[in-house]
C-alpha positions as CSV (number, residue, x, y, z in Angstrom):
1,X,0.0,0.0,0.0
2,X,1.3,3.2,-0.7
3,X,1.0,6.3,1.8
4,X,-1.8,7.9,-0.4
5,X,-4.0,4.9,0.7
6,X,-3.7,3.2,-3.1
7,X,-3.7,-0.5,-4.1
8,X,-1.7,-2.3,-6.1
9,X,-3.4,-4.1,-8.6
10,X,-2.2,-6.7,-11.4
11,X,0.3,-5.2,-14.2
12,X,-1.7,-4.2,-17.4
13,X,0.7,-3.8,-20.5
14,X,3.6,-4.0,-18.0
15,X,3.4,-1.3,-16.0
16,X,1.8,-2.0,-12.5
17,X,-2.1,-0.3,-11.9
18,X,-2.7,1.9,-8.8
19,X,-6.3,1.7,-7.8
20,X,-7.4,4.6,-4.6
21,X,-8.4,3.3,-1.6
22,X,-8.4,4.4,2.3
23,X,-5.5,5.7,3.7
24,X,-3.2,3.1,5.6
25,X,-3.0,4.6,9.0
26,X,-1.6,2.5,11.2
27,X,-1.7,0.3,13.9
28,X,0.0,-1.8,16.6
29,X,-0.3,-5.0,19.0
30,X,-2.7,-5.3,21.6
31,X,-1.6,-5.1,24.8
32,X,-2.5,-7.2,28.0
33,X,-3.8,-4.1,30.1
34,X,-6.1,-3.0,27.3
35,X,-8.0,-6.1,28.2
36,X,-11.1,-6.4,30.3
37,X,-12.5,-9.5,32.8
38,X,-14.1,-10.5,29.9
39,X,-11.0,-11.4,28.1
40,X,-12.0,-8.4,25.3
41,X,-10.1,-4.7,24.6
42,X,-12.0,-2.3,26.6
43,X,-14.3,-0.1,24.9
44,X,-12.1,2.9,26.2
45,X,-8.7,2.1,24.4
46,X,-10.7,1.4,21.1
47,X,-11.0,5.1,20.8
48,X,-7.4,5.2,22.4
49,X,-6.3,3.2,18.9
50,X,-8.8,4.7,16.4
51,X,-6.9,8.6,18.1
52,X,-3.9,6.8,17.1
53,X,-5.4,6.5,13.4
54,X,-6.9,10.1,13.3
55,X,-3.3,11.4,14.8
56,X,-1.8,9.3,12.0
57,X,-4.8,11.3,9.5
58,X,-3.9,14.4,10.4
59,X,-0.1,14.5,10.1
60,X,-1.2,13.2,6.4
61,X,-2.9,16.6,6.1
62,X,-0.5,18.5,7.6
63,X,-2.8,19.2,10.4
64,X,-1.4,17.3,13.3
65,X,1.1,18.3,16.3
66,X,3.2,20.2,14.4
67,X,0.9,22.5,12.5
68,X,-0.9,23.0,16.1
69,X,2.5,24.4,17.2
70,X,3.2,26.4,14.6
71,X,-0.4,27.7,13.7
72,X,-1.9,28.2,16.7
73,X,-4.9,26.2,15.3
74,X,-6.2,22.5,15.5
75,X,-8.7,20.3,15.0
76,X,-12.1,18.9,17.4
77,X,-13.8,16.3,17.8
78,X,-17.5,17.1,17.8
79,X,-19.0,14.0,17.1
80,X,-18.0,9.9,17.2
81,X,-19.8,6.8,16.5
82,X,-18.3,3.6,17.4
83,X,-19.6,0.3,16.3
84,X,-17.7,-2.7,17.8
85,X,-17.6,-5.9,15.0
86,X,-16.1,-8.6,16.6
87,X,-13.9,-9.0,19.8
88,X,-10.5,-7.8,19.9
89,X,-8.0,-10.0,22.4
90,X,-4.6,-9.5,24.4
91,X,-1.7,-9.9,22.1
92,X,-3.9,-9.3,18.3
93,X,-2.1,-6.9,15.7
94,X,-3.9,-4.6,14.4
95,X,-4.3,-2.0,11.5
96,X,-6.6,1.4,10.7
97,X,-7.3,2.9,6.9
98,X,-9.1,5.6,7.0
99,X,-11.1,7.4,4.3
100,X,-12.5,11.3,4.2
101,X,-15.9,10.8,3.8
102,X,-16.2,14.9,3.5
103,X,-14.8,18.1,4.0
104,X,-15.7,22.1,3.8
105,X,-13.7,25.0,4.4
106,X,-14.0,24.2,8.1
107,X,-15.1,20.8,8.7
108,X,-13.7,17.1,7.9
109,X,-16.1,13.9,8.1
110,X,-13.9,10.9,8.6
111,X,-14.5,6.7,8.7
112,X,-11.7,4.7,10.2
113,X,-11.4,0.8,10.1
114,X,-10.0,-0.9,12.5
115,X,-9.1,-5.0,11.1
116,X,-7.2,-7.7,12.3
117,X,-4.0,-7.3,10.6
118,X,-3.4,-10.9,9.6
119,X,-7.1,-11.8,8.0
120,X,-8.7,-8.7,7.5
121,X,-11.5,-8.8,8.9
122,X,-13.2,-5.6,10.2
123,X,-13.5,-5.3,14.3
124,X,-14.4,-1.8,14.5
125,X,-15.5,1.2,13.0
126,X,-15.6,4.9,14.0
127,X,-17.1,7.7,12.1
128,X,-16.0,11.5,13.3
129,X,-17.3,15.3,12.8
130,X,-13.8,17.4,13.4
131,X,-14.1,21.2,13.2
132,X,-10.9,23.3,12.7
133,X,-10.2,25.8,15.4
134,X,-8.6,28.9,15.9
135,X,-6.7,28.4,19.6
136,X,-6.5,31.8,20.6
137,X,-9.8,32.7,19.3
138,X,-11.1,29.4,20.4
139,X,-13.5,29.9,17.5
140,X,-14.3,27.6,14.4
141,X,-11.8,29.1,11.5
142,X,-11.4,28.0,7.3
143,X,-8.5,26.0,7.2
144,X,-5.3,27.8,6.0
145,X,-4.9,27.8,1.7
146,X,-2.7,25.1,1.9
147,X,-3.9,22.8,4.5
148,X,-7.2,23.3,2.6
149,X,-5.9,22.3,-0.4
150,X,-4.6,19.0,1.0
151,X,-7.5,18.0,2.7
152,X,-9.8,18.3,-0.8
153,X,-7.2,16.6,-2.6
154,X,-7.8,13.9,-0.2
155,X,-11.2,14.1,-0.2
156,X,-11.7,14.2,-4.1
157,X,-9.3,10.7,-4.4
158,X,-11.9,9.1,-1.7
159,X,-14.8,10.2,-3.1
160,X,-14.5,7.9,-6.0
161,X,-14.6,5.2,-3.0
162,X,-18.1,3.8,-2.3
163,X,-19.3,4.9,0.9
164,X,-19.0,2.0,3.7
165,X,-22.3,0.3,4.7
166,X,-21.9,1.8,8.5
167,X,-20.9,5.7,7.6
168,X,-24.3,7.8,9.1
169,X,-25.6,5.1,11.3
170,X,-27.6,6.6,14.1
171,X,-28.4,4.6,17.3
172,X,-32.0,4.0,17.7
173,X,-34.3,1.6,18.9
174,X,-37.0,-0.3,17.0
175,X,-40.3,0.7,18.5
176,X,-42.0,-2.6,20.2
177,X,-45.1,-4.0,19.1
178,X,-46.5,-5.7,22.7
């Protein structure tokens, strides 16, 4: 996988095919104090590891730690979903790709996966609302030219993506018939 979050796919006249997909961002090994009575990662340090993915987003964008510093602006979290998939266990590697669902002059919409790194199969997911802000304001601000120009190149390369199954869930409950 490259880090633009592309596939490789089979040569074609020679010359190997690049086809878009999420953005490889991360991930790491499970350790034993993430783990509950149950025997399963606690729902606490599956945000901890899906930060680690949005940290890993951000620095893509140029919109992480270091632009923070010099900037004197960053990014919020204003809204999270979390859907668990299957259990996660002491000791399990595992890896995040994320895609930009969205973005406006203030505002990115983002879906990270969270897999098993071995088999692929999806544990987690965790849709976000971030807002940029203006730290010594502490007021919603555009994005800088630049950064702004890096997060909808981004966003145009993963809207050609389809849109996963989970993105805009709400929680709800059924109404009971009795």
């Amino acid at each position: 996988m490259t880090s633009a979050g592309e596939r490789e796919q089979p040569a074609v006249g020679g010359r190997q095919q690049l086809q878009p997909g999420p953005l490889d961002t991360g991930g790491r090994v499970v350790p034993a104090d993430w783990i509950d009575y149950n025997g399963h990662m606690m729902d606490a340090y599956y945000f901890l590891a899906f930060t680690e993915a949005t940290e890993a987003l951000l620095d893509h964008l140029g919109l992480g730690a270091a632009y923070q510093a010099t900037a004197n602006c960053g990014m919020y979290t204003v809204e999270s979903h979390l859907c668990f998939r299957a259990s996660v266990r002491s000791g399990e590697t595992l890896s995040y790709s994320t895609q930009l669902l969205g973005c406006d002059a203030k505002r990115l919409h983002v879906f990270h996966r969270m897999a098993n790194a071995g088999s692929g199969a999806e544990l987690a997911t965790n849709e976000l609302m971030f807002l940029h802000v203006d730290l010594a304001a502490e007021r919603v601000a555009p994005f800088p030219a630049e950064r702004g120009a890096a997060v909808r190149a981004l966003a145009a390369e993963h809207a050609e993506l389809p849109v996963p199954a989970a993105a805009g869930r709400k929680i709800a409950m059924a109404a009971r018939r009795d």
